[in-house]
C-alpha positions as CSV (number, residue, x, y, z in Angstrom):
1,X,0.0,0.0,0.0
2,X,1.2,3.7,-0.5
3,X,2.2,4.7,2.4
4,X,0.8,8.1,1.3
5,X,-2.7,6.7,1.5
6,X,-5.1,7.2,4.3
7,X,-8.7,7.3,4.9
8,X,-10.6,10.4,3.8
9,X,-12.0,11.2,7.9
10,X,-8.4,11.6,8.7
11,X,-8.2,15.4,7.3
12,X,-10.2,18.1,6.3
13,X,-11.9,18.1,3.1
14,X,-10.0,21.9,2.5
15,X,-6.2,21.1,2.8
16,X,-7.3,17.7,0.9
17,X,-7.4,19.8,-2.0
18,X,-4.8,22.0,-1.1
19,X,-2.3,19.3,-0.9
20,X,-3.7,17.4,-4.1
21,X,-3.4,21.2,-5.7
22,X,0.2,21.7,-4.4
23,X,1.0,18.2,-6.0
24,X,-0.4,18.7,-8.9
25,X,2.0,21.0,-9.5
26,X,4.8,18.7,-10.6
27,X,5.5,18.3,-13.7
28,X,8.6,17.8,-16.3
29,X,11.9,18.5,-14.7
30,X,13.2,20.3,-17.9
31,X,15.8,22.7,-16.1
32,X,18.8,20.7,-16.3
33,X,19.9,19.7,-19.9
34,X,16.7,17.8,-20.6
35,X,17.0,15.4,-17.7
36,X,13.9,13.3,-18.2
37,X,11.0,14.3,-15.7
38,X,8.8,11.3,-14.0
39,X,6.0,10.0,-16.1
40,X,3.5,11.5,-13.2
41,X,3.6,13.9,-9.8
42,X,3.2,11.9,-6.5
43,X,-0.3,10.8,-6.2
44,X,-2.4,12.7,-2.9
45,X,-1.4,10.4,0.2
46,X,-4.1,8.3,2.0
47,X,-2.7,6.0,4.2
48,X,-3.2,5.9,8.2
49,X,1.1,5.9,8.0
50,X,0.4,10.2,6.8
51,X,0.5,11.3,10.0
52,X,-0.7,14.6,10.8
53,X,2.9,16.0,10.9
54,X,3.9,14.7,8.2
55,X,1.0,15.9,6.0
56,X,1.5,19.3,7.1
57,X,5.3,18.9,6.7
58,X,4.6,18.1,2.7
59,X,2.0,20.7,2.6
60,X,4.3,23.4,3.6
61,X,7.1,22.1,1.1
62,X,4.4,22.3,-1.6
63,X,3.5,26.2,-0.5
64,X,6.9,26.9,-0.3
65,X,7.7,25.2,-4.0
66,X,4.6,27.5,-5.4
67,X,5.6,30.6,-3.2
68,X,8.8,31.1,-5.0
69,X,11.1,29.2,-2.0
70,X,11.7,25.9,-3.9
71,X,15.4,25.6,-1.9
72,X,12.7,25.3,1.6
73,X,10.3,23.3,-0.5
74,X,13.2,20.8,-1.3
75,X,14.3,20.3,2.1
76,X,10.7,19.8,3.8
77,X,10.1,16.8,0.9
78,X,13.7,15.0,0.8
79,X,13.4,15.1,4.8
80,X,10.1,13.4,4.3
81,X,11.2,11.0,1.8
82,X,14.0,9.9,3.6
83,X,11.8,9.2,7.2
84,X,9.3,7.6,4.7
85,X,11.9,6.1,2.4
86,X,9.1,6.8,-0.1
87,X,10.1,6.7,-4.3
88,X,7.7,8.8,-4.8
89,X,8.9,11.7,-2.6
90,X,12.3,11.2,-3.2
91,X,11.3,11.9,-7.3
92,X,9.4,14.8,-6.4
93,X,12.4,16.2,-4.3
94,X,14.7,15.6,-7.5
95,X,11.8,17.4,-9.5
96,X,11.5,20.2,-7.1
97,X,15.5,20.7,-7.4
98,X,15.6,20.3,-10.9
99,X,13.1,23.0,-11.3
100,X,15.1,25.3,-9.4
101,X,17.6,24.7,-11.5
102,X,19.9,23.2,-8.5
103,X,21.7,20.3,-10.1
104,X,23.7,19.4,-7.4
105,X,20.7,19.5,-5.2
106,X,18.9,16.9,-7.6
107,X,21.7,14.9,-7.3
108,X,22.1,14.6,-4.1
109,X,18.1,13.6,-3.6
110,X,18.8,11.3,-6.5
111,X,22.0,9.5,-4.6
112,X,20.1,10.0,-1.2
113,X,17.1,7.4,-3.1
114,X,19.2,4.8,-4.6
115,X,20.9,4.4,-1.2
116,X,17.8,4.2,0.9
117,X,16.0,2.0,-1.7
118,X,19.1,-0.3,-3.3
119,X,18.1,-1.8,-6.4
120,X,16.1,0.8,-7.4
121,X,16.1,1.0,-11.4
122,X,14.5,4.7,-11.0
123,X,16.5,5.8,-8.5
124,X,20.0,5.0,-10.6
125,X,18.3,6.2,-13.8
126,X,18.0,9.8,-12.1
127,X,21.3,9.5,-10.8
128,X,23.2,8.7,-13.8
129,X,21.2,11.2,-16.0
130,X,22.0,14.0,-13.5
131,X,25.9,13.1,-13.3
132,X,25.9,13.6,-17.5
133,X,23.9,17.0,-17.1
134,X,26.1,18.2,-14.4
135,X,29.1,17.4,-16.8
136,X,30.2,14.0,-14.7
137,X,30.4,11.7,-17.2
138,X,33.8,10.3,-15.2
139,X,31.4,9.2,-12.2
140,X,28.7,7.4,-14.3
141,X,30.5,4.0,-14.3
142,X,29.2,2.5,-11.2
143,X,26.2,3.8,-11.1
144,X,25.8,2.4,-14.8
145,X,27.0,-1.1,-13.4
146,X,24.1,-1.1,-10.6
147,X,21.5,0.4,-13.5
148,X,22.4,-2.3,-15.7
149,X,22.6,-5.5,-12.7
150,X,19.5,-4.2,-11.3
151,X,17.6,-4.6,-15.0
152,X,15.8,-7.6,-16.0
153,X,17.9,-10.1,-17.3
154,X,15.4,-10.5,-20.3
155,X,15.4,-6.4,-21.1
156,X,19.3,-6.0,-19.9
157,X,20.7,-6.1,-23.9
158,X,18.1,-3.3,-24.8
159,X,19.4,-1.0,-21.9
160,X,23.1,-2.2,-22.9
161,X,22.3,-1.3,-26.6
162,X,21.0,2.7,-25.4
163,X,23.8,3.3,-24.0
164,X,25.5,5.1,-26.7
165,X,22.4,7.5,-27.2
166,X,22.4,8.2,-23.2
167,X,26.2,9.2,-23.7
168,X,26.5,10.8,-27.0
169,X,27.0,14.5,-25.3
170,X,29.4,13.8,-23.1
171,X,31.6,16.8,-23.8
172,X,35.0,14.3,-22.9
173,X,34.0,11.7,-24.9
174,X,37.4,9.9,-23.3
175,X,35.7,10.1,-19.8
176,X,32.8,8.7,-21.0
177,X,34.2,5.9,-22.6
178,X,36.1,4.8,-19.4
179,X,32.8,5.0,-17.7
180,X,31.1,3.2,-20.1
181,X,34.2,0.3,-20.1
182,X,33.7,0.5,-16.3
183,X,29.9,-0.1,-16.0
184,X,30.1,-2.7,-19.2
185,X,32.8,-4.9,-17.2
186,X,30.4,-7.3,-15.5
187,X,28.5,-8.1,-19.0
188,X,32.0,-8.1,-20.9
189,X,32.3,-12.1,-21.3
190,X,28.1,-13.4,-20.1
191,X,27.0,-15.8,-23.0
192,X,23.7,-13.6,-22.8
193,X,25.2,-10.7,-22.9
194,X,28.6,-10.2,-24.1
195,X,28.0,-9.0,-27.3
196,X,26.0,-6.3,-26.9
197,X,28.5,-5.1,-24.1
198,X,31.1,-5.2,-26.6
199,X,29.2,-3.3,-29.4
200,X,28.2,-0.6,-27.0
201,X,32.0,-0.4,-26.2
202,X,32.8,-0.2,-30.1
203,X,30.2,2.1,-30.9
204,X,31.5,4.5,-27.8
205,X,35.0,4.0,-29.6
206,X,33.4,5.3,-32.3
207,X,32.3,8.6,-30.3
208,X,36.1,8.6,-30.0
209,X,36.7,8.6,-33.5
210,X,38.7,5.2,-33.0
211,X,37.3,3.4,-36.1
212,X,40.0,0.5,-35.5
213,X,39.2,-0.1,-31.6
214,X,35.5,-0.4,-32.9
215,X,36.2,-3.1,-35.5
216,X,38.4,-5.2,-32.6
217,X,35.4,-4.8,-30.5
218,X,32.7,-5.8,-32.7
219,X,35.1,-9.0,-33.3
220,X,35.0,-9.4,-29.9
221,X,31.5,-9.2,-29.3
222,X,31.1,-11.6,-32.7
223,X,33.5,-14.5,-30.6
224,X,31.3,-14.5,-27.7
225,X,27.6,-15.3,-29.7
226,X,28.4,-15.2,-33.5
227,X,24.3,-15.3,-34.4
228,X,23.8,-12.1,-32.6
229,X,23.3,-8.9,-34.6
230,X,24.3,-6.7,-32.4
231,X,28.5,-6.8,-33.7
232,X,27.8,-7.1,-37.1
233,X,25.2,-4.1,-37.2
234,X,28.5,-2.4,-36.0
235,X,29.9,-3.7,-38.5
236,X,27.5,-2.9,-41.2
237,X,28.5,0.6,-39.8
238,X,32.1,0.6,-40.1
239,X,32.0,-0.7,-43.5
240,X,29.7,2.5,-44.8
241,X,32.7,4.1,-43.3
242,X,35.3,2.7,-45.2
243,X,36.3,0.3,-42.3
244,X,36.6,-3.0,-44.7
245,X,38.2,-5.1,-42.4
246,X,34.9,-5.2,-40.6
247,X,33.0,-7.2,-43.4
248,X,34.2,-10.6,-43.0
249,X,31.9,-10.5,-39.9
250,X,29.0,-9.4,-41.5
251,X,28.9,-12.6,-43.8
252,X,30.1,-14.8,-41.0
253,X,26.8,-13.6,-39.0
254,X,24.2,-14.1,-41.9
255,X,26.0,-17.9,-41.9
256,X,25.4,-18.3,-38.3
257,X,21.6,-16.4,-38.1
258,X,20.4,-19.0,-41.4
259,X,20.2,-21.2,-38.6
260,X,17.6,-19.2,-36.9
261,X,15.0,-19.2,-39.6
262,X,14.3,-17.2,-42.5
263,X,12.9,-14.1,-40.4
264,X,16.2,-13.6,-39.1
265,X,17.3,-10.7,-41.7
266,X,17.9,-7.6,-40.1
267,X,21.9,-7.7,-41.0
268,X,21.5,-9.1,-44.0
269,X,19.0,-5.8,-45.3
270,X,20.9,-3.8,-43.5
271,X,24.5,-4.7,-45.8
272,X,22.4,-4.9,-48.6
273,X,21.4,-1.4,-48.3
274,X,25.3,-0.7,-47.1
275,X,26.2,-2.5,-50.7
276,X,23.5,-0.3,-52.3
277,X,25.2,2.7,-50.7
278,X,28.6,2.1,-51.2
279,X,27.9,1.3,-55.4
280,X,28.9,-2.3,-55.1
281,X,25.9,-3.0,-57.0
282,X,27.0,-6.6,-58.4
283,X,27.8,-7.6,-54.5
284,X,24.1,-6.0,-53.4
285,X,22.8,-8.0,-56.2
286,X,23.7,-10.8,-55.0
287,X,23.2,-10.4,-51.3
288,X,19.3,-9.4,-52.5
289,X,18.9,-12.0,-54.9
290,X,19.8,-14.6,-51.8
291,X,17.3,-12.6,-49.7
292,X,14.4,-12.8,-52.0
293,X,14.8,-16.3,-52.3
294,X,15.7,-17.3,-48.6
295,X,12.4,-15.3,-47.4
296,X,10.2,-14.6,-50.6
297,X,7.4,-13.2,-48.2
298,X,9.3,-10.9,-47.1
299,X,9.2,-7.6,-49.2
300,X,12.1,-5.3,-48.5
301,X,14.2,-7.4,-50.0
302,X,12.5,-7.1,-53.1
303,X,11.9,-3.3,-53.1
304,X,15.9,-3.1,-53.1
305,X,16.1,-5.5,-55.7
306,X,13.7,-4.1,-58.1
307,X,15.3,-0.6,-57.4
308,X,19.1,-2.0,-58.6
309,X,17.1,-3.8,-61.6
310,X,15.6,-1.0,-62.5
311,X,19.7,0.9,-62.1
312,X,20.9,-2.0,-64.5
313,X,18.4,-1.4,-67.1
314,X,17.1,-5.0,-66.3
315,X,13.2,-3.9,-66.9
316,X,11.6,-6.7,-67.4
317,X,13.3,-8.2,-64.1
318,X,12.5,-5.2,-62.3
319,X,8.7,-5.3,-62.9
320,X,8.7,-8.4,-61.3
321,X,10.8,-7.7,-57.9
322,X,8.3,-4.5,-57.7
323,X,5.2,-6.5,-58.3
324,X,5.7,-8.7,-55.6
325,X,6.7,-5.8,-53.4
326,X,3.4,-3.9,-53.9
327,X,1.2,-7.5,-53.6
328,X,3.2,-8.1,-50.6
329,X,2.4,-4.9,-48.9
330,X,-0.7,-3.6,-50.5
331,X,-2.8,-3.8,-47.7
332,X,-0.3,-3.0,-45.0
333,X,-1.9,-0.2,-42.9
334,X,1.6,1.6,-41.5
335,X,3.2,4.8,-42.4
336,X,6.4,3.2,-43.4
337,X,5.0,1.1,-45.8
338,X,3.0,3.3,-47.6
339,X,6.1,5.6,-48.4
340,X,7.5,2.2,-49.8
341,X,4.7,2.1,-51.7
342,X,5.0,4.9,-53.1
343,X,8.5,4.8,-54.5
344,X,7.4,1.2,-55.9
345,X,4.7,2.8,-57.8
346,X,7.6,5.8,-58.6
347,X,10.0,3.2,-59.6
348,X,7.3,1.5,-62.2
349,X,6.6,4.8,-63.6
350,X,10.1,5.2,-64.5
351,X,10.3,1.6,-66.1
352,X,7.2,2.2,-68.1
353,X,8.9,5.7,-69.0
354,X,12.3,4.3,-70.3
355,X,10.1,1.6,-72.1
356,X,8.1,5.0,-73.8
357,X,4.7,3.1,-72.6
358,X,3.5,7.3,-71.2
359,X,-0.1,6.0,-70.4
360,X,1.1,3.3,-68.3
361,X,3.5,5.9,-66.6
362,X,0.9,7.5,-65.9
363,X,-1.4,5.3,-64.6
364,X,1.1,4.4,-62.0
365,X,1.6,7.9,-60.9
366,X,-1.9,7.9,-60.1
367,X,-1.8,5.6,-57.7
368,X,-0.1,7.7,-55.3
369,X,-2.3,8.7,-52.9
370,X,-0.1,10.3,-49.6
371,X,0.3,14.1,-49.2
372,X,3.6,14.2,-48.7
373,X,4.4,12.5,-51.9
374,X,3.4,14.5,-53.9
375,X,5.5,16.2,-55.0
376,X,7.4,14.0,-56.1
377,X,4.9,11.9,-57.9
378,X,4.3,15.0,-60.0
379,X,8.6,15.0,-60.6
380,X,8.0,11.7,-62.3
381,X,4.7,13.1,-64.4
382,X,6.8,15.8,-65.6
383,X,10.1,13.6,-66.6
384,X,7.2,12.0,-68.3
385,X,6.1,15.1,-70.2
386,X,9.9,16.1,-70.6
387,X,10.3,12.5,-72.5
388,X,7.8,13.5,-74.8
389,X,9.1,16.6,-75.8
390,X,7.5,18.6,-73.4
391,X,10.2,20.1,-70.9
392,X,8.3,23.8,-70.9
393,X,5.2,21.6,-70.2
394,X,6.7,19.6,-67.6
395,X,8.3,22.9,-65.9
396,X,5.1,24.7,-66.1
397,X,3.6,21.6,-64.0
398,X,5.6,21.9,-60.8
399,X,5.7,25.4,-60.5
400,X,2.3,25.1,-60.2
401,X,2.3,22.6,-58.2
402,X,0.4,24.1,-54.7
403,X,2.7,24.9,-51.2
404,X,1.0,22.7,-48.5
405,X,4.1,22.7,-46.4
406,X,6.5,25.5,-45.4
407,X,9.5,23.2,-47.4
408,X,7.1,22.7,-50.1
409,X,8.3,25.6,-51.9
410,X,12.2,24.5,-51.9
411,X,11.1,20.5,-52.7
412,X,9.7,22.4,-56.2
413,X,12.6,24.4,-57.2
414,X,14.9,20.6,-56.1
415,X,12.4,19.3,-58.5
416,X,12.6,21.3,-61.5
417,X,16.4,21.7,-61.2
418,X,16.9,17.7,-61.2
419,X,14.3,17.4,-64.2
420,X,16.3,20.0,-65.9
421,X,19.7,18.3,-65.1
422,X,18.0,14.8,-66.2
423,X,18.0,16.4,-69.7
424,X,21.0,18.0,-69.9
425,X,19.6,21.5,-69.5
426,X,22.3,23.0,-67.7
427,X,22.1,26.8,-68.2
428,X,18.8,26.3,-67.3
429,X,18.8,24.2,-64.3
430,X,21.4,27.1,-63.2
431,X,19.4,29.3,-63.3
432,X,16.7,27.4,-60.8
433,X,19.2,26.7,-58.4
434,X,20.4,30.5,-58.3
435,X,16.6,31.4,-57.7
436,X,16.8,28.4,-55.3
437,X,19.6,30.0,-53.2
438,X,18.0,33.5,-53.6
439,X,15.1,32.6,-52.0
440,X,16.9,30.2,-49.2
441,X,19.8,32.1,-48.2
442,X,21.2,30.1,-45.4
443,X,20.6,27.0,-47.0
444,X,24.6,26.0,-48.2
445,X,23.4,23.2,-50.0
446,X,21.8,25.4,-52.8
447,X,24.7,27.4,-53.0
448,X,27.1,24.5,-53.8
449,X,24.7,22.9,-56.3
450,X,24.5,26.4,-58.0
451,X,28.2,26.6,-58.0
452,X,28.7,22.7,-59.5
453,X,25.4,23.6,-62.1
454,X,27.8,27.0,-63.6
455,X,31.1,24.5,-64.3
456,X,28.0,22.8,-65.9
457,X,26.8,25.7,-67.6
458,X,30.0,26.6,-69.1
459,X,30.5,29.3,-66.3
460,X,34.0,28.4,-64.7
461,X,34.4,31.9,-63.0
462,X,31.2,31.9,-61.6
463,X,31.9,28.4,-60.1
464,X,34.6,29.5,-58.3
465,X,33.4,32.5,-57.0
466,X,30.6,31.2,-55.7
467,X,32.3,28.2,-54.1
468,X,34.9,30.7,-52.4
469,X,31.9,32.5,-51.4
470,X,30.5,29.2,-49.5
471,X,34.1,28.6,-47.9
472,X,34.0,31.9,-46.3
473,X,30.7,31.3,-44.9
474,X,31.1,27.4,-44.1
475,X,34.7,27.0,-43.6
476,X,34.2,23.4,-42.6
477,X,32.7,22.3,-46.2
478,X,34.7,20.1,-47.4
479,X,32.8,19.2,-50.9
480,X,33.5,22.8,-51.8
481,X,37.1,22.9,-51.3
482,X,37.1,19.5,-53.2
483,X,35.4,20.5,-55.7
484,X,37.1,23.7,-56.8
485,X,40.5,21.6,-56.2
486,X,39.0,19.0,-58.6
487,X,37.8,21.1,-61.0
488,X,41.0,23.8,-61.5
489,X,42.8,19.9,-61.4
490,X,40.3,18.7,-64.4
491,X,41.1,21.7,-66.5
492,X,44.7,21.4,-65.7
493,X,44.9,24.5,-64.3
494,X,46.9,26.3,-61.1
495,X,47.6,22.4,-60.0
496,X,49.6,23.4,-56.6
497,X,46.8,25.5,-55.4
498,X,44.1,22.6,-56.5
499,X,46.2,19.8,-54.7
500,X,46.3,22.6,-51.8
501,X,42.5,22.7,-51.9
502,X,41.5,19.1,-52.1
503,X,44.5,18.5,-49.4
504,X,42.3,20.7,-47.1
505,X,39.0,18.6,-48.4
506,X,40.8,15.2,-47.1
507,X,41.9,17.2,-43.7
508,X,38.2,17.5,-42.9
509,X,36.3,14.0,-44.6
510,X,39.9,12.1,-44.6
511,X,37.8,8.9,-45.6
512,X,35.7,10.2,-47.9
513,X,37.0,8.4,-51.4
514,X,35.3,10.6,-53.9
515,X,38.0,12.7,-52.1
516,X,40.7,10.7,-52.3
517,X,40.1,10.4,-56.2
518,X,40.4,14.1,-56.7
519,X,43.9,13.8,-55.1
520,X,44.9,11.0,-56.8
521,X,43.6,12.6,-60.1
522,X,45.5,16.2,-58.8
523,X,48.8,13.9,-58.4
524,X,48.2,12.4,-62.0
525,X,48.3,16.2,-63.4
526,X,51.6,17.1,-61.1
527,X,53.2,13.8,-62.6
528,X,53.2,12.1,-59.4
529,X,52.3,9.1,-61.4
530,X,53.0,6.4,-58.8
531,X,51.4,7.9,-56.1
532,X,48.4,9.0,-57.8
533,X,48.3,5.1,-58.7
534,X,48.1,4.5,-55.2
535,X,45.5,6.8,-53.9
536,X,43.3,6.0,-56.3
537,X,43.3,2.0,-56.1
538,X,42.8,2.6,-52.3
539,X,39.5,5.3,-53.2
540,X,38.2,2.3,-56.0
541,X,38.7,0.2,-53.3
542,X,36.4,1.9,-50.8
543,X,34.2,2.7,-52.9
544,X,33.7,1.4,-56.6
545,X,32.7,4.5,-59.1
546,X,32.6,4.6,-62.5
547,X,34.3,7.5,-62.2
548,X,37.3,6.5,-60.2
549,X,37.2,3.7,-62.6
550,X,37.8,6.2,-65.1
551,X,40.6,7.8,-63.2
552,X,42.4,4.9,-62.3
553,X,42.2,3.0,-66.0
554,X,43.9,6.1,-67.4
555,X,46.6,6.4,-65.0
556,X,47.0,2.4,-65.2
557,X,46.8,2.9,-69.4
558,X,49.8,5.3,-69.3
559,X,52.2,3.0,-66.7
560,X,52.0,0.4,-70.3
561,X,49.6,-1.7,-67.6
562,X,46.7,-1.6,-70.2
563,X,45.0,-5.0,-69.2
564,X,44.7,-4.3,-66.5
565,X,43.1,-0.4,-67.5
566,X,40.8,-2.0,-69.6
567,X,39.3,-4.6,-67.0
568,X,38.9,-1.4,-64.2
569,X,36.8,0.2,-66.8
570,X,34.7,-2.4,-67.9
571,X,33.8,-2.6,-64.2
572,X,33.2,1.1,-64.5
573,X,30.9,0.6,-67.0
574,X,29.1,-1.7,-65.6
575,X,28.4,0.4,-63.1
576,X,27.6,3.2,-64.9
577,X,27.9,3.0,-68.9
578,X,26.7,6.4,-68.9
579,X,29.1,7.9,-66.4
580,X,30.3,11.3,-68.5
581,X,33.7,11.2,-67.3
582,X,34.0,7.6,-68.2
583,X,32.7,8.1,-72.2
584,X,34.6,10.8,-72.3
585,X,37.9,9.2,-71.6
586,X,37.6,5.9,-73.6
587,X,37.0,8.4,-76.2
588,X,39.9,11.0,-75.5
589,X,42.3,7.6,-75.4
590,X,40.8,6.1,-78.4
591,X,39.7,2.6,-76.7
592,X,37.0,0.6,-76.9
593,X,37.1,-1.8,-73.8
């Protein structure tokens, strides 16, 4: 029973409701860096154990709390909560402290509970959220241990797994780590648990920027269950950031989970889309194809697939993968699924488009039926209009297209630029994406597409001017410093002032390969022949591009090592056998891989 309770005859009906008023009072504890507030104020006592002392003695706290005195109020209630050794007074001491913005006072309410009541999984949840408000993070590590022994074995991976999130503004993220490792220690080697200690360890290393003690361990956490997908979603993480060493694990898991039915496919999506992401299309293929026929009922699988189809011109193939998808889902009620929906129905618009079937474009467009797609089901109608010969048509369509939402406006000038860049109209699409960053001034995003669209345009000076206009304002931009390096390094101009600017690119994304290419191609142009080999079979590497291909086949075709040119760009054109770059060098070389 509450020992709050007690019967009604016991006190007058009047400071009844004062005291429920004076409760009522508390609500989210908000003052000190977001610290989460209790889901509800105390309830009004009503229990013979409220003795008439007592209730006055919480009364008066409450008074003082609403008269402006919260550092009296605090006292009256932690006094009470500690004779009563009552959870629910000790919270509303922490809320009253919180609210006057007294962190240390919280705290020390917070510490006062978890002693009195040990064991308490609200008690060390206060405490340790408190300690990373204050700025603590160094003291968090046994109170995380008793959080984490003190949760039920059967939710303990879930609160393990959080971690991270909890700790991810820790201003020394080397404090928190340690903490983190200290709390963890217990769980480090459990059967049950292990691996989710260790990816919570790799993931903080990540917070550290230690991509290599994040790879060791996620292999750790792998040893200890190697079914769990908890290290190889790390894993799956690493690799998107160039981290390939990570990958064995990732396959060695989606071996291990087969065993645990064909529902079991959360990694296995998960590199798929990390395949997808990183252009290793022929690698996503298969990892999709195995996917669709492990767990045909399943219909992400082959929404990805029809999607890379659709990429490799496979049509016919691709119709398929997205009619399953759509008869898989069609009369799945959630929100997540009807966006999927939608970019089926998007994605069969476009085959019926490149197949010049317009009415069945069309028809497909129709379909969409969710507000927030709409504009880009009317992008598709106008690529449709544009096929015909209709571009003023199709531009006249979105611009018309009406504002429901605040970024609608924006979403329409994306629009028109992209259908304008789909057909080649650069001068054009320039010219949206300078109204575009007219009308959104702070938005640096616009400015650097406007800036790539006048290279496009035949507008060199204007590119650069613009960029250097977007370094001064966002020094830390990296793509614009690459791509005025890359570009001055293209046109084989001022080459130690390009390698100068795509040398401060890699400073700031050092793992970016897109990067790496543009300094690879930079050293090509300075003569730096053998290291520009390098740098760019470590960037084709990371990430396969058609247009890496095409720099590394050319640098490989003039070191004499032409077989080896020609095979990196037929894999280029598989990739991408309309990649610009690519057509234009087998052309400028006079090959025909």
């Amino acid at each position: 029973m509450n020992p709050l309770s007690c019967p009604r005859t016991t006190r007058p009906r009047r400071l009844t409701a004062a005291l429920a008023i004076a409760f009522g009072l508390g609500g989210a504890a908000h003052a000190l860096a977001q610290t989460p507030a209790p889901a509800s104020p105390p309830e009004v006592p009503s229990s013979s154990s409220l003795d008439a002392m007592l209730f006055y003695q919480l009364l008066l706290g409450e008074l003082n709390v609403r008269g402006g005195d919260p550092g009296a109020g605090y006292s009256l209630i932690l006094d009470a909560a500690r004779r009563q050794k009552d959870p629910a007074l000790y919270r509303r001491a922490v809320e009253v402290a919180l609210q006057g913005r007294s962190g240390e006072s919280a705290l020390a309410a917070a510490r006062a509970w978890s002693q009195a009541l040990p064991g308490d999984n609200e008690a060390d949840r206060f405490v340790l959220q408190i300690l990373l408000a204050l700025n603590r993070a160094g003291e968090t590590g046994p109170v995380l241990r008793e959080l984490l022994q003190s949760t039920p074995a059967a939710s303990r991976n879930d609160a393990i797994n959080a971690i991270p999130q909890t700790f991810a503004r820790a201003s020394d993220k080397a404090l928190a780590l340690a903490a983190v490792r200290d709390g963890l220690t217990p769980f480090m080697n459990q059967p049950a648990h292990g691996a989710s200690a260790w990816t919570t360890l790799g993931r903080m290393e990540l917070l550290n920027d230690r991509p290599a003690a994040a790879v060791d361990a996620a292999r750790r956490g792998h040893a200890i269950d190697p079914a769990s997908p908890y290290p190889a979603l790390l894993a799956v993480e690493l690799l998107e950031r160039g981290e390939s060493e990570a990958e064995p694990l990732i396959r060695q898991q989606i071996d291990a989970a087969r065993s645990n039915g064909p529902r079991d496919l959360g990694v296995a999506i998960s590199y798929a889309r990390a395949l997808l992401d990183l252009q290793r299309l022929r690698d996503a293929r298969v990892q999709l194809e195995r996917l669709t026929t492990r767990a045909a009922d399943q219909p992400e699988p082959w929404l990805l697939l029809g999607s890379l189809q659709l990429q490799d011109r496979a049509y016919d193939a691709a119709n398929l993968s997205l009619q399953t998808y759509i008869g898989l889902v069609r009369d799945a009620p959630d929100e997540r699924v009807r966006r999927g929906l939608t970019q089926a129905y998007l994605l069969m618009a476009e085959i019926a488009e490149k197949q010049q079937d317009f009415v069945a474009a069309n028809a497909w467009i129709d379909r969409i039926d969710n507000p927030q797609d709409i504009i880009a089901a009317q992008q598709r109608r106008a690529s449709v209009l544009a096929r015909q010969g209709r571009l003023a048509e199709a531009r006249q369509l979105l611009r018309e297209q009406p504002e429901r939402r605040p970024e609608d406006a924006r979403l329409k000038l994306l629009a028109e630029a992209q259908l304008l860049r789909d057909f080649k109209a650069w001068r054009e699409a320039y010219e949206v994406y300078t109204e575009a960053a007219k009308r959104f001034p702070d938005d640096p995003d616009l400015l650097y597409d406007q800036a790539l669209m006048a290279e496009r345009a035949g507008l060199p000076v204007e590119m650069e001017r613009l960029l250097r206009q977007l370094i001064q304002a966002r020094p830390e931009h990296h793509h614009a410093y690459n791509a005025l390096g890359y570009s001055l390094a293209d046109r084989n101009e001022r080459l130690p002032e390009a390698k100068q600017l795509i040398e401060k690119a890699v400073s700031l994304a050092p793992n970016d390969p897109y990067i790496q290419d543009s300094l690879g191609w930079v050293e090509f142009r300075l003569g730096n022949t053998e290291r520009a080999l390098t740098i760019l079979r470590e960037a084709y590497g990371k990430r396969p591009d058609a247009e890496i291909a095409a720099h590394l086949g050319e640098v490989l075709w003039v070191k004499g090592q032409r077989d080896e040119a020609l095979r990196i760009w037929r894999e280029g054109l598989l990739l991408a056998n309309d990649n610009e770059t690519l057509q234009q060098t087998l052309r400028r070389l006079n090959v025909k891989p």
